[in-house]
N, C-alpha and C positions, 0 to 999 in steps of 0.2 A: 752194877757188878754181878755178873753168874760165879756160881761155884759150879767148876768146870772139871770131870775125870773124864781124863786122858789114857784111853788104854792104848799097852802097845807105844807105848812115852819116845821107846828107847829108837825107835826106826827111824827112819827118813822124813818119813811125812809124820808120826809125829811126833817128833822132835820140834817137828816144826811147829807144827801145829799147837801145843805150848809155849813156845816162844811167841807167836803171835798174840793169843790169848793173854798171855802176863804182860804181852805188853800195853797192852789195852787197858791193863787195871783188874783182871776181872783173878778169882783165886781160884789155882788152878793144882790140882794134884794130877801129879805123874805118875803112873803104874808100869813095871817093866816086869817082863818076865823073872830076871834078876837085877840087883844094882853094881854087879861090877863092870856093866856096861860103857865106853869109855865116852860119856856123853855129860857135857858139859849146860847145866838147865839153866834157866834164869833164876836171879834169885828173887826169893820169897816164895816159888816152887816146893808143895809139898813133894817129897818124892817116897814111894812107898812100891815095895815086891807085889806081884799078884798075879793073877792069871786069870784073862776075860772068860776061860773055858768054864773055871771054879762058881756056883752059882754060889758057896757061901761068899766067896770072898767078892764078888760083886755085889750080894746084898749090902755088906758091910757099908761096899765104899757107896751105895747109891743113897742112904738112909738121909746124907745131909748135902745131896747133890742139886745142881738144878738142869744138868745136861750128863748124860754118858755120850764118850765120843768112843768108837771103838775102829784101832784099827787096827788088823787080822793081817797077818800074812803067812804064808808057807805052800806045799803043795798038796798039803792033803786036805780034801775038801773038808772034811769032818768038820774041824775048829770054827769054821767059819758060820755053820747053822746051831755049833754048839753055842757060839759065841751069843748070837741073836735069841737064844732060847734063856742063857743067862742074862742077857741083860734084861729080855720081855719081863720073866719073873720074878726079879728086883722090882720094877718098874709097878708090876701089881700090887707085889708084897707093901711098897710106902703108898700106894691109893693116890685117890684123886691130884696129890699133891707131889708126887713122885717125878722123876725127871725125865727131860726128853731123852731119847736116841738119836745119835747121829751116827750114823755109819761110812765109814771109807770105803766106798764101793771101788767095783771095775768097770772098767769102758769098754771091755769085751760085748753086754749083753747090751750094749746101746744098739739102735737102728739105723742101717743106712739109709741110702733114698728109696731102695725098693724095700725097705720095713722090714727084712733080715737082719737077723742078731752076726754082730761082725763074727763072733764066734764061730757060726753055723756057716760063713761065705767061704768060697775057695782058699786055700793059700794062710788060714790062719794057725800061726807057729803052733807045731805039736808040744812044743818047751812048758809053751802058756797056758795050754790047756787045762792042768791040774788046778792053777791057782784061779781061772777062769771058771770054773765048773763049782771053786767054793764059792767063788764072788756071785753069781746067778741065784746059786741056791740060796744063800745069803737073801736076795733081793725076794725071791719066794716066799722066804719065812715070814717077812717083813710083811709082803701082801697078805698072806694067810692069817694074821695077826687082827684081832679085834680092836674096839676103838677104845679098848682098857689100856695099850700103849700107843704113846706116842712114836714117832721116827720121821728120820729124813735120812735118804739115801743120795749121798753125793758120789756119784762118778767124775774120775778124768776122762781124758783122750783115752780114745785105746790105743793110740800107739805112742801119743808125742808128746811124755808126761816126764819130764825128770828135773833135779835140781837147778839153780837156777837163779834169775832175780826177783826181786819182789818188787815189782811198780804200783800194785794196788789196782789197779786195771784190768777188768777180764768182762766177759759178757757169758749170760746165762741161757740155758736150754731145758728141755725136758729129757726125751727119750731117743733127741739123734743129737751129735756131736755139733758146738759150733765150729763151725768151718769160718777160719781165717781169709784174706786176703791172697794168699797163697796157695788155698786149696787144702788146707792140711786144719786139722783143727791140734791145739797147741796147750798146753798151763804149765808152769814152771809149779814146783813143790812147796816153792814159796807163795805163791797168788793164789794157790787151791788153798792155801792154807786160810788166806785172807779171806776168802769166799767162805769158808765153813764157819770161822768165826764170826763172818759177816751174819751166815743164817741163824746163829746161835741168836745175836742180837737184835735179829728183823727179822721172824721165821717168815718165810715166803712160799715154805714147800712141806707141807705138815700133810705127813703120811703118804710120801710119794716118793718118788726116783728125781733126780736135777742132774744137769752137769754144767761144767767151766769151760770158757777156753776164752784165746784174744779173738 
């Protein structure tokens, strides 16, 4: 069993991503921005206010952790290298024994076949841009980080990522997308979910970028 904080609890992924984790057994504290969010957790779910940006309130929660999972979203890039800069500094502050990182990346700065970031290729939505531009910097910070923190950088698809079912089934990558049968690389919100828990418990990608897909 890991003792598991969940930033960003109240979203989509993770949401999920807590429910997976408890259900596995493992104890797991939810962090939301606020708690009047209308989200229903598992129970035995610690759930507690915070904010991944706050470096106090990260230290707090990392002091008796054995994973920080953080996941970020919005459009302004800020948060997302502020996020990595709080959780790196908790991470120092408990020492050798302090938890890993796991971060919810984007599939924006994955590689196609010609080794271009999908971001930088023709045709890619102006919309996505912003939250693309934190999710890169994000992966930067991560790089530029010494071997005093841990991390793993999980991407989706970059385009064909959303809610879903949970088969438990997916196949892994590094820095270009798995492409499916269909030509298209795929993960439901649920099987990414599977997949992070999964590295939680078998790390496979310690201080690197990964991604999912069928």
């Amino acid at each position: 069993m890991s003792r598991i904080v969940v930033f960003g609890a109240a979203g989509k992924a993770g949401s999920r991503i807590v429910a997976e984790a408890a259900s596995r057994g493992h104890q797991v504290t939810a962090v939301a921005r606020t708690l009047d969010a209308p989200v229903r957790y598992p129970d035995g779910v610690h759930v507690v206010a915070g904010d991944i940006t706050d470096p106090e309130t990260v230290a707090v929660l990392a002091k008796d952790a054995d994973v920080l999972v953080l996941t970020v979203g919005g459009p302004d890039a800020a948060p997302y290298t502020d996020a990595v800069a709080a959780a790196a500094a908790a991470v120092r502050a408990a020492g050798p024994a302090g938890p890993r990182i796991i971060h919810m990346g984007g599939g924006a700065g994955l590689l196609d076949e010609q080794g271009e970031r999908f971001f930088d290729t023709p045709g890619f939505p102006e919309e996505f841009k912003p939250y693309a531009i934190g999710q890169i910097r994000a992966l930067d910070a991560y790089l530029a980080l010494d071997d005093s923190v841990t991390w793993t950088y999980l991407s989706p698809p970059p385009v064909h990522f959303a809610p879903g079912e949970r088969t438990g089934r997916y196949r892994s990558g590094l820095d270009h997308p798995v492409i499916g049968d269909d030509g298209q690389a795929r993960i439901s919100y649920e099987d990414y979910a599977a997949a992070l828990v999964d590295e939680i418990e078998s790390p496979r990608h310690l201080n690197r970028r990964f991604t999912v897909g069928y």
